[in-house]
C-alpha positions as semicolon CSV with decimal commas, in nm:
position;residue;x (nm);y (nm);z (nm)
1;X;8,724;-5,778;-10,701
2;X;8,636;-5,440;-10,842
3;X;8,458;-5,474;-11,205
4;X;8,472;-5,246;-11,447
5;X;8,133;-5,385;-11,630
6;X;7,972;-5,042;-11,842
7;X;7,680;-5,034;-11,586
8;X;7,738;-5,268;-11,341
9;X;7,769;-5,205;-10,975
10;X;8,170;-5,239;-10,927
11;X;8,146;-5,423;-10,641
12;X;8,252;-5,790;-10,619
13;X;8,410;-6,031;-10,400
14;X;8,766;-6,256;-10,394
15;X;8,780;-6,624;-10,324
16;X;8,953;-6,459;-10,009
17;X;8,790;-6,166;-9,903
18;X;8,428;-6,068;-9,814
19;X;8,265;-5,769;-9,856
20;X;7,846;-5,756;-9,814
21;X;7,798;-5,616;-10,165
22;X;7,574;-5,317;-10,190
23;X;7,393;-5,415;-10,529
24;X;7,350;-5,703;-10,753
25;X;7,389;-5,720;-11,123
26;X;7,114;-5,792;-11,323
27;X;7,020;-5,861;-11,629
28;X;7,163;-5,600;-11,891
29;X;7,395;-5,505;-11,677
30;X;7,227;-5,293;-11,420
31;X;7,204;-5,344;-11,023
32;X;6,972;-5,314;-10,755
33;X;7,008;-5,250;-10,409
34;X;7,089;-5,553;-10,138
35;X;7,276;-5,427;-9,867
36;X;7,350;-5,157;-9,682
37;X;7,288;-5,156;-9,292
38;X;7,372;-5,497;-9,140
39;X;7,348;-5,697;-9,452
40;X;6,982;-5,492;-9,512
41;X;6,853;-5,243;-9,766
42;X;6,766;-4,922;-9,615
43;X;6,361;-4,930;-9,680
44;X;6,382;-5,287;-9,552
45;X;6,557;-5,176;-9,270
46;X;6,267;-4,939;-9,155
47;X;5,992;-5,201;-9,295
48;X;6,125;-5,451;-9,040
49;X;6,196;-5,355;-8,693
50;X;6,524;-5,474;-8,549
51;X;6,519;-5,788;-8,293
52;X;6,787;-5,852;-8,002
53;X;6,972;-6,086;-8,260
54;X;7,052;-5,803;-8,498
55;X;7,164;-5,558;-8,252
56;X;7,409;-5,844;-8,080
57;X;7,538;-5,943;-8,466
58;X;7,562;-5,615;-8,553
59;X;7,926;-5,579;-8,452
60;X;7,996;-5,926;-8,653
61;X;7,816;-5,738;-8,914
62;X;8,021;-5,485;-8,952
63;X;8,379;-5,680;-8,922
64;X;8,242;-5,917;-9,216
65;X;8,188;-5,565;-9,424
66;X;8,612;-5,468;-9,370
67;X;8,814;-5,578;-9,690
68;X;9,104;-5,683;-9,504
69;X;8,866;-5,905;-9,270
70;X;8,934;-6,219;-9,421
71;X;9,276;-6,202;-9,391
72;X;9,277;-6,138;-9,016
73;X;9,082;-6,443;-9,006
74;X;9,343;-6,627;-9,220
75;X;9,656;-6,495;-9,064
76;X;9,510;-6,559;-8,686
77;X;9,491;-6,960;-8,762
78;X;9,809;-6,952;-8,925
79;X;9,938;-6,805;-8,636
80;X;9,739;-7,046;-8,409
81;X;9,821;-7,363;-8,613
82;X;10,236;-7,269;-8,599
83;X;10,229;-7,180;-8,244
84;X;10,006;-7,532;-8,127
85;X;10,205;-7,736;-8,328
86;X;10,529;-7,633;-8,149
87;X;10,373;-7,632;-7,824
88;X;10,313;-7,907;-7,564
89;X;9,960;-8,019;-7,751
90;X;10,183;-8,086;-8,086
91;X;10,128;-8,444;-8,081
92;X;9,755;-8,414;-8,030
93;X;9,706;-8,123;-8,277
94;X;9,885;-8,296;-8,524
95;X;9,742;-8,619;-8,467
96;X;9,422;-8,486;-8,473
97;X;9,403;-8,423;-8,848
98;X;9,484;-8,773;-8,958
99;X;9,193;-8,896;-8,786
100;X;8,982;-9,118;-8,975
101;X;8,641;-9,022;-9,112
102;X;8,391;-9,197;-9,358
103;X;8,066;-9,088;-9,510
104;X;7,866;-9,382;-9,713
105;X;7,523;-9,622;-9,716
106;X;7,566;-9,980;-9,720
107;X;7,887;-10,099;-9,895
108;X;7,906;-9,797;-10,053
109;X;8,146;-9,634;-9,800
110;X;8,458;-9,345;-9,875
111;X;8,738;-9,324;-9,585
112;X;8,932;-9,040;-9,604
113;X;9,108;-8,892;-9,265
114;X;9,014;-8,580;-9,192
115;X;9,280;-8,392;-9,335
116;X;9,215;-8,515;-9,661
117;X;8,827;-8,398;-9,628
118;X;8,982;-8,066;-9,581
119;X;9,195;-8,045;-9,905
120;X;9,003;-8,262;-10,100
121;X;8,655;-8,186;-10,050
122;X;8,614;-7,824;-9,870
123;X;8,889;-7,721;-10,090
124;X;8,691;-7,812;-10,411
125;X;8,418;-7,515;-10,271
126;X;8,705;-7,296;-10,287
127;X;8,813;-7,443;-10,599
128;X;8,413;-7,378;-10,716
129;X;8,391;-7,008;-10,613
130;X;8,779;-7,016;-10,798
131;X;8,639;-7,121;-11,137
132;X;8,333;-6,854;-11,074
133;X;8,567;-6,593;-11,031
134;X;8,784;-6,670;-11,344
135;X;8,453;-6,682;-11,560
136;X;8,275;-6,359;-11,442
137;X;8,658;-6,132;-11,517
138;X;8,680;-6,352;-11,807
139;X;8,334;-6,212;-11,913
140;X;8,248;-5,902;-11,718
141;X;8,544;-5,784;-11,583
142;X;8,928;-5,708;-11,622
143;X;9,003;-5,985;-11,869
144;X;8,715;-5,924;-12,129
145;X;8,926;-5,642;-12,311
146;X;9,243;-5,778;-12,473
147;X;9,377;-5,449;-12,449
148;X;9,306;-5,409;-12,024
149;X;9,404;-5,774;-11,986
150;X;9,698;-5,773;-12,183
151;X;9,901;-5,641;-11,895
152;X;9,799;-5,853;-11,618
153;X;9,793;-6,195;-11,825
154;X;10,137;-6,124;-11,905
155;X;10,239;-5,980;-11,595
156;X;10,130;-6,334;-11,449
157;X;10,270;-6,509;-11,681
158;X;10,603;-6,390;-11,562
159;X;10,487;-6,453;-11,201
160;X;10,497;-6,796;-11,257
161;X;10,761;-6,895;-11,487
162;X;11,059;-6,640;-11,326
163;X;10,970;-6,827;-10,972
164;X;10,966;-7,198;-11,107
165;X;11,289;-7,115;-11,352
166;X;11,430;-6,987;-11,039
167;X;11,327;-7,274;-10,790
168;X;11,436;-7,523;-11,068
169;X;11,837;-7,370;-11,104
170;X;11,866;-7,309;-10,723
171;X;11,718;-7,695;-10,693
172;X;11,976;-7,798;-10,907
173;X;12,261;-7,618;-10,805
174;X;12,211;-7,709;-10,459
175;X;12,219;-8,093;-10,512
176;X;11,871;-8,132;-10,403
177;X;11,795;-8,385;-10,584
178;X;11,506;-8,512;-10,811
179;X;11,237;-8,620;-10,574
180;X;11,179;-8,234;-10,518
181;X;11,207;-8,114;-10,847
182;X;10,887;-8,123;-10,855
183;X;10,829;-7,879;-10,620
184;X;10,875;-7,621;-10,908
185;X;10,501;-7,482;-10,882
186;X;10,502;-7,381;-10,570
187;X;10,620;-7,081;-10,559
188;X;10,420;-6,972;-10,841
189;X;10,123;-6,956;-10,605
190;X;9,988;-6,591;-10,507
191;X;9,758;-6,559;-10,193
192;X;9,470;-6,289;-10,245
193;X;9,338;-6,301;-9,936
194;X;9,665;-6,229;-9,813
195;X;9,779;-5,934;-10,060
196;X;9,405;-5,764;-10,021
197;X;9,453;-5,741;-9,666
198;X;9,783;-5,590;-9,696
199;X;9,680;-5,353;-9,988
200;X;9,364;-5,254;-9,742
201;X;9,595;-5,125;-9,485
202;X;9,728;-4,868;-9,758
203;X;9,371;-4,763;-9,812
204;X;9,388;-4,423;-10,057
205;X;9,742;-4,436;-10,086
206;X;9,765;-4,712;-10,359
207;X;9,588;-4,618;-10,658
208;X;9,272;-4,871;-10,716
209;X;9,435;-4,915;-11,075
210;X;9,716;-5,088;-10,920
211;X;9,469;-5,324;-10,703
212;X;9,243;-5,371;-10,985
213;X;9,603;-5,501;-11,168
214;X;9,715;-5,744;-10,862
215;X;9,378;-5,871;-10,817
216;X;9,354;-5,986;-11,232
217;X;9,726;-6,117;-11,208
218;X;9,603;-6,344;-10,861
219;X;9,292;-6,455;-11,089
220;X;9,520;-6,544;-11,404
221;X;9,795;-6,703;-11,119
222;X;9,497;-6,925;-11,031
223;X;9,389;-7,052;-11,322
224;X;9,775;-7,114;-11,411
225;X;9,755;-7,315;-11,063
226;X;9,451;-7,492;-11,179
227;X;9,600;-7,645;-11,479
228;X;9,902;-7,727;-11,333
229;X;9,719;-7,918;-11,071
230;X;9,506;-8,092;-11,374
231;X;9,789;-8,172;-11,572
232;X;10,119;-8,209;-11,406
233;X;9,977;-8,372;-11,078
234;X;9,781;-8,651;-11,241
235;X;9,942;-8,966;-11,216
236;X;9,739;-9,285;-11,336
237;X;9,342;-9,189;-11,461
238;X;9,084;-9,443;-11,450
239;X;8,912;-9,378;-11,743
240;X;8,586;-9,539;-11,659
241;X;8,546;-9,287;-11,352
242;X;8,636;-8,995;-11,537
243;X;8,402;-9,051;-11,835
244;X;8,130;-9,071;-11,570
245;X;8,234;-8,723;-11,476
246;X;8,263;-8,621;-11,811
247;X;7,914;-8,762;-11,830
248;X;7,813;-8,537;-11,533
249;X;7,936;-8,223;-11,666
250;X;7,714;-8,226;-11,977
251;X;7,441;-8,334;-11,751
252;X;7,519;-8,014;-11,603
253;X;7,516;-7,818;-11,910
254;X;7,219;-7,978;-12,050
255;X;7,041;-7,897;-11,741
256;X;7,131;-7,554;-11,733
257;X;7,000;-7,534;-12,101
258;X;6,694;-7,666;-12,019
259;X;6,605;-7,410;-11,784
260;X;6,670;-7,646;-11,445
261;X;6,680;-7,397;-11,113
262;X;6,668;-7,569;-10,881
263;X;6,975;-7,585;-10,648
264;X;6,962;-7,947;-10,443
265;X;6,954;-8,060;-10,832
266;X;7,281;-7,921;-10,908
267;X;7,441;-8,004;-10,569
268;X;7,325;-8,367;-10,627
269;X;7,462;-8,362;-10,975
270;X;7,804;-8,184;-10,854
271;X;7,863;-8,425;-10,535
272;X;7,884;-8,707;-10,826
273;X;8,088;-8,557;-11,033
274;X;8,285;-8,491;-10,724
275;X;8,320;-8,859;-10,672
276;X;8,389;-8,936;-11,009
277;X;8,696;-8,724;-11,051
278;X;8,826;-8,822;-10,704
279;X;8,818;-9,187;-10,813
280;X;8,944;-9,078;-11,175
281;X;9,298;-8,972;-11,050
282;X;9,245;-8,653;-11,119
283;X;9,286;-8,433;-10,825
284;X;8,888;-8,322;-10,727
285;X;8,953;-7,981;-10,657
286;X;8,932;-7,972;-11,083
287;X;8,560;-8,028;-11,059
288;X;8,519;-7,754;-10,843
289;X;8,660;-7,523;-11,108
290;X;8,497;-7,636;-11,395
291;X;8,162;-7,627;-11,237
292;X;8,207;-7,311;-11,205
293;X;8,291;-7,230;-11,548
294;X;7,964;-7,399;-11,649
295;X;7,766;-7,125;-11,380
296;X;7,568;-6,934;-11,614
297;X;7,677;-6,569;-11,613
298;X;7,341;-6,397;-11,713
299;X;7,053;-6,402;-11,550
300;X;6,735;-6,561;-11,695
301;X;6,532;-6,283;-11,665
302;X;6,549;-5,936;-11,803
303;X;6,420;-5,603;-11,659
304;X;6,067;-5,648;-11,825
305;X;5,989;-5,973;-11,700
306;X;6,093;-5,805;-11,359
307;X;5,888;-5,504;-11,363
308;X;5,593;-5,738;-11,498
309;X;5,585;-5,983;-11,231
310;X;5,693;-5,763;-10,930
311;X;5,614;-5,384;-11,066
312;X;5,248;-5,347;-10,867
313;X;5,307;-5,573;-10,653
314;X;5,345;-5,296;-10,350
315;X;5,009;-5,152;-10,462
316;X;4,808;-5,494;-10,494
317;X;4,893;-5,558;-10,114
318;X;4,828;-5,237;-9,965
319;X;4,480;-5,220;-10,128
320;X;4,348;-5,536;-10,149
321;X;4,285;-5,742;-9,876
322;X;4,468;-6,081;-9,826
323;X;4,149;-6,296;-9,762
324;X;4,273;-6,563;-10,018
325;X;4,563;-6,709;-9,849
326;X;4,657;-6,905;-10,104
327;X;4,634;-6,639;-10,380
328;X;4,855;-6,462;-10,201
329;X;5,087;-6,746;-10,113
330;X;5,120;-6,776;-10,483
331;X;5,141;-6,385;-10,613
332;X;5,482;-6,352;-10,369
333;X;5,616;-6,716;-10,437
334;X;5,587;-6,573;-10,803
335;X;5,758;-6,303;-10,736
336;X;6,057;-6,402;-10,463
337;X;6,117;-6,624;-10,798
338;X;6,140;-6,331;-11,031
339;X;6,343;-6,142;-10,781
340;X;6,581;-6,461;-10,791
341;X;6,597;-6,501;-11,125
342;X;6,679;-6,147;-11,223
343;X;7,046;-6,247;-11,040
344;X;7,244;-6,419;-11,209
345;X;7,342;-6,773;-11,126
346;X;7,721;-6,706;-11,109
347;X;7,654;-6,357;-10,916
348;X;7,404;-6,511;-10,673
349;X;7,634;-6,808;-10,569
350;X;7,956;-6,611;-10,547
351;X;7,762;-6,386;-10,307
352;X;7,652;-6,679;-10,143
353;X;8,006;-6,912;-10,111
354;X;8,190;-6,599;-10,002
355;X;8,105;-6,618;-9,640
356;X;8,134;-6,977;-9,589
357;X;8,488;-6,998;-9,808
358;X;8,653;-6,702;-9,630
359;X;8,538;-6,744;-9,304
360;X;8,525;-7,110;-9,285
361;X;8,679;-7,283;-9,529
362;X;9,018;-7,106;-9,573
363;X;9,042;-7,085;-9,203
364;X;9,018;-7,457;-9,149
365;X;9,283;-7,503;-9,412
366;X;9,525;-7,255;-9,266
367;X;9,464;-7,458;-8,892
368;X;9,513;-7,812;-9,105
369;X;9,816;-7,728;-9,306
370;X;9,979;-7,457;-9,135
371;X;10,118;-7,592;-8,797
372;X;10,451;-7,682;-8,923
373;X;10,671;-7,833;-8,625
374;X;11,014;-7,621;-8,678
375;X;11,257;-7,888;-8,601
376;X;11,669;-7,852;-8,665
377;X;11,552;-8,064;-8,951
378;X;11,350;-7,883;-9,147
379;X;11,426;-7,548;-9,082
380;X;11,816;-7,621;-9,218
381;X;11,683;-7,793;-9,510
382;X;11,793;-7,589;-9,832
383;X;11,432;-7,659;-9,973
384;X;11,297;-7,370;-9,737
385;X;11,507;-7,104;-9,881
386;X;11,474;-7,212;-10,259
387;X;11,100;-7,192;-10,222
388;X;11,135;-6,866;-10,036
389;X;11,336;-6,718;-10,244
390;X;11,093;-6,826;-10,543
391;X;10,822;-6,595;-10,351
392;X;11,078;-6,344;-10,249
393;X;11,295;-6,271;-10,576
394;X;11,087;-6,482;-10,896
395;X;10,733;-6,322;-10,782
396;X;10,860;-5,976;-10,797
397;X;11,176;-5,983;-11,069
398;X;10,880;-6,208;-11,289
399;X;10,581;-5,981;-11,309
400;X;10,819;-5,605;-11,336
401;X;10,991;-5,798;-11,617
402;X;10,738;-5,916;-11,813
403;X;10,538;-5,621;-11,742
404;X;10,804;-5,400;-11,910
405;X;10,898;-5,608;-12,233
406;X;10,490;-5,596;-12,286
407;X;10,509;-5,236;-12,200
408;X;10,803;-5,139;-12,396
409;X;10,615;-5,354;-12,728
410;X;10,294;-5,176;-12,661
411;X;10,087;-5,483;-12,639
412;X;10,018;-5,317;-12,311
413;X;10,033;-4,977;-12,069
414;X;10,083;-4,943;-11,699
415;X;9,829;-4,896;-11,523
416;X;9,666;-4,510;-11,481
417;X;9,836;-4,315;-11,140
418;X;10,052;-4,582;-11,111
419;X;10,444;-4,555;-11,164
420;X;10,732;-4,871;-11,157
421;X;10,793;-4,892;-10,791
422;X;10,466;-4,944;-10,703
423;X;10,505;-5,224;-10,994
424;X;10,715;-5,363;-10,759
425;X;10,605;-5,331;-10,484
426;X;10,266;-5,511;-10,614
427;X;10,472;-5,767;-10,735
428;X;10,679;-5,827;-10,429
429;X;10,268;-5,874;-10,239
430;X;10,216;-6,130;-10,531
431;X;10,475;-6,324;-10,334
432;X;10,238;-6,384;-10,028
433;X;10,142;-6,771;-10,164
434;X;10,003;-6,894;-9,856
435;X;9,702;-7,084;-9,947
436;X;9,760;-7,213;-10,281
437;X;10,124;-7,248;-10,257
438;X;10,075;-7,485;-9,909
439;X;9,825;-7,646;-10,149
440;X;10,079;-7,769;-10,417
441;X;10,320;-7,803;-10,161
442;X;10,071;-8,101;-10,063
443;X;10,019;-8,242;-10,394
444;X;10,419;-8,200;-10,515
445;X;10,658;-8,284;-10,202
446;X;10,804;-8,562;-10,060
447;X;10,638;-8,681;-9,742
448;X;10,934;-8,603;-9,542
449;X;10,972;-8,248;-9,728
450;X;10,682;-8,111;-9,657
451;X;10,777;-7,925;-9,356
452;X;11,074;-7,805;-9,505
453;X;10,845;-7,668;-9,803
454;X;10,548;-7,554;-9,548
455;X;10,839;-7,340;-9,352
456;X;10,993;-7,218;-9,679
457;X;10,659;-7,100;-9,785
458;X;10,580;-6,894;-9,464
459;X;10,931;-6,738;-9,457
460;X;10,842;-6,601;-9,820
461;X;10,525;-6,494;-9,765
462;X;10,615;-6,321;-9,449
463;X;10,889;-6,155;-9,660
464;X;10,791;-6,035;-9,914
465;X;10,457;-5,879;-9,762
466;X;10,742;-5,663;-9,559
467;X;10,917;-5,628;-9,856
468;X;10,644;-5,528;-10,045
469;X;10,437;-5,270;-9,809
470;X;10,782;-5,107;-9,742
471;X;10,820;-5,034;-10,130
472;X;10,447;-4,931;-10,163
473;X;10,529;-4,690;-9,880
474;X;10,819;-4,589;-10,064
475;X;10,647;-4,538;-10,383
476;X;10,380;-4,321;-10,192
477;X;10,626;-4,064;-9,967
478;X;10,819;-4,002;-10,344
479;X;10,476;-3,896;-10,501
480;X;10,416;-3,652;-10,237
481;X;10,710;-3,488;-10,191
């Protein structure tokens, strides 16, 4: 996500997207250098000579480095999940997820099938790098000023309660019934993989303002997700587990306090808390956000303690010779920690996750929930088009609506080089739900409604990224001519 930090670098990342970042913040707000050919600073680049394994990755390289890479990923196992699991390998692909798997020492032992690992366990990473993101705009980016975050906070706002309002009336005037009323969040979800990707095929021709907007109304859309999930789709909580959690979070916190870096410590202490919450009732993908809103957004140390540690560095080695092994061993172990340390926490592990959640773990969900078999069944079922129509029609009508009542009470002002179509067109993209909307889909439906709510959700998110890129297009031809 773009940042609008006073001296930071402007560069970021989305729980769906990747981009190798050029600089880092660090303390104070100011950046260094990180990236630039093949994941390498420049000076490094020349420093270190290029092996075979470079040159053959470079190409991978440079796909990683395209905005809209991500969701290429995402949409080809969408594609390949629907298209296996109406083939003649259905039964095995589908199958395939529900197979069992266990992890545990002695009678200690957790048995989950497979597809439950997915969405209950890689999904908390994504959940992790989730809460990350919603800390970092809440204090270095979009949301920070009241005044810039007015619009998007309410635009989102009416992104999720126009679609739910809407999925509730059409549920009930349909005769659906009760057992999917609850089915009402789904189509508050908004995909950012999916509407970066399509906004990156635009390039120049949508104003960043308007990006900068969509991006801060998906980051407000998931934290609205997140609570939902905490407090609508907890049944029955065993308070003994979750006050162990609770236990584990200020373990966390105290830890952080006391100046604790090291990583396996954390991932020790998060894997329990992990646990806790999954045997609390509480869905686990909760602990992954609030983890991350305990990552510590500033770095611990400042320019100073930088320059000190690292600042002649470059001149001790090239004149003095490195007879001492282990004085040198501990003059650059000294300073790779100073060099770490002058990242922040929360910047270092976004930069980190990114990779492995885009490329890996979003994929793998899109293969496990995607392949919906479309059978008479299902893709008659009324549910389908009241969910689409949630992404289609409440996304959109939601987000211009709101948008102009704040407008119109000046709590708020549209965004600069930006003008009401493209509004719309933004908010018809904010109707791509894909990921999180499959996810609630899990957690709300029926069993035997799933499929009908997995279809309804890919009709609407095909939709309304047509729908969307054709108004954007729209918007754009008007301003020229």
């Amino acid at each position: 996500m773009v940042r609008s930090t006073p001296g930071g670098c402007g560069r970021s990342l989305t729980p769906g997207t990747l981009r190798t970042c050029e600089r880092f913040t660090l303390a104070e707000g100011s950046c260094i250098d990180v990236a630039t050919t093949s994941g390498r600073p420049a000076k490094v680049t020349k420093a270190i000579p290029d092996t075979p394994i470079d040159r053959w990755l470079a190409p991978v390289h440079r796909f990683l480095q395209v905005e809209a890479s991500s969701g290429i990923v995402l949409m080809v196992c969408a594609t390949l999940a629907l298209v296996l699991a109406n083939s003649r390998a259905s039964t095995w692909f589908l199958s395939l997820w529900h197979e069992p798997f266990q992890i545990g020492l002695g009678d200690w032992v957790l048995r989950k099938d497979l597809l439950h690992v997915i969405n209950d366990g890689l999904m908390a990473i994504f959940f992790f790098v989730v809460g990350l993101e919603i800390k970092r705009e809440i204090v270095a980016g979009e949301l920070r000023d009241p005044r810039q975050a007015a619009l998007p906070i309410v635009a989102a706002l009416g992104g999720m309660l126009v679609p739910a309002l809407l999925f509730l009336t059409l549920n009930s005037l349909l005769g659906l019934g009760p057992d999917t009323r609850r089915g009402w969040a789904v189509p508050m979800a908004t995909d950012i993989a999916f509407v970066v990707g399509v906004l990156a095929l635009f390039g120049k021709r949508v104003p960043l303002s308007l990006k900068v907007m969509l991006l801060s109304v998906a980051i407000v859309d998931d934290l609205g997700a997140v609570l939902v999930i905490a407090i609508v789709f907890t049944d029955q909580i065993a308070s003994s587990a979750l006050a162990v959690a609770a236990g584990g979070f200020v373990l966390t916190f105290g830890l952080n306090r006391a100046g604790v870096r090291s990583v396996p410590v954390y991932v020790a202490v998060g894997a329990g808390i992990w646990l806790a919450v999954l045997k609390s009732g509480v869905h686990p993908t909760i602990a992954g956000v609030l983890l991350g809103l305990l990552t510590p957004h500033r770095a611990w140390l400042g320019h100073d303690a930088l320059r000190e540690v690292v600042g002649d560095l470059p001149e001790r080695l090239r004149t003095e010779q490195p007879a001492d092994a282990e004085g040198l061993q501990s003059e650059l172990a000294w300073a790779n920690l100073a060099v770490r340390e002058s990242i922040s926490p929360l910047a270092r592990l976004e930069h980190t996750l990114h990779p492995w959640v885009a490329f890996l773990i979003m994929p793998v969900f899109a293969l496990a929930n995607a392949g919906v078999p479309i059978r008479p069944a299902s893709a008659s079922d009324p549910l389908a088009v009241v969910i689409a129509a949630g992404l289609l029609i409440g996304k959109p009508v939601g987000i211009v609506a709101f948008s102009f009542v704040a407008i119109r009470l000046r709590i708020a002002r549209l965004p600069a080089g930006t003008n009401w179509m493209m509004t719309l067109g933004g908010g018809a993209l904010a109707g791509i739900g894909f990921t999180m909307a499959i996810f609630l889909a899990t957690l709300s439906l029926p069993a035997d409604k799933i499929e009908a709510g997995k279809l309804g959700i890919l009709l609407g998110s095909l939709l309304s990224a047509c729908v969307g890129a054709i108004l954007l297009a729209a918007s754009h031809r008007a301003r020229r001519s």
